[in-house]
Each structure stands twice: as C-alpha cells, then as structure tokens.
N, C-alpha and C positions, 0 to 999 in steps of 0.2 A: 817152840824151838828145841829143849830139850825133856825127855819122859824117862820114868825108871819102869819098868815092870818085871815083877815078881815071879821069881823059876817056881817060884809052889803053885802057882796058876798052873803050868803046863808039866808040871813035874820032875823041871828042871832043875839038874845040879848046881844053876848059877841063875845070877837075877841079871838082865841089863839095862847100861845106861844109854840111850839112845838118843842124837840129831834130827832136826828135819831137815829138809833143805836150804832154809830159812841160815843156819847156823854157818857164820863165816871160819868154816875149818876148812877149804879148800888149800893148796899149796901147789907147791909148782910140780909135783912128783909125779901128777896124775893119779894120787891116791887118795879117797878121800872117806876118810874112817869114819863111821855114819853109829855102829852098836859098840859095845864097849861092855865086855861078860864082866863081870863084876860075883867072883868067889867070897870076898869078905869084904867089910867097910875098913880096912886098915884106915892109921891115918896116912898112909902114903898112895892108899888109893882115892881119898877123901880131897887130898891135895891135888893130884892130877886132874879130881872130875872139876875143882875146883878152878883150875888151870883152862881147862878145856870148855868150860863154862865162863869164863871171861874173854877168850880166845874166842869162843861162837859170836858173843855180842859187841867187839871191836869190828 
C-alpha cells in the first residue's frame, strides 16, 4: 500500500513516499496524489505521512 525509496539510489536530491492503488486517498477533485518528495523527516513531515498513512487504510 505504501513504500519509501531512497534519492541516493538514483542520485536524487529528495527521497519519496509513495501509494499504490490499493491506498484509499482518492477525493472528489479528480486528483489523486500517489508520490510525496520528501526533503527532510521533519516532524511536520513525519505527521502528514502519518495522516496520509491512516487516511490510505480507512
């Protein structure tokens, strides 16, 4: 449902948090945010993936 992979794999200046399909983030917008670049592990980034990771399995 959700995977993190690592920007030093590809020599990316960021790492990301990634969806499959499986993950109930769909909304009524028609947009539906699948990667999630991830600069630092703040904890206000830590709280979102957090968010978004309870949000996928409701």
């Amino acid at each position: 449902m959700c995977f993190f992979r690592s920007g030093h794999l590809d020599k990316e200046p960021y790492s990301t948090f990634s969806f499959t399909t499986e993950a109930d983030l769909a909304d009524d917008s028609g947009l539906w945010p699948t990667p999630f670049a991830v600069t630092e592990l703040s904890n206000e980034a830590a709280t979102t993936i957090t968010n978004l990771v309870r949000k996928a399995v409701s």
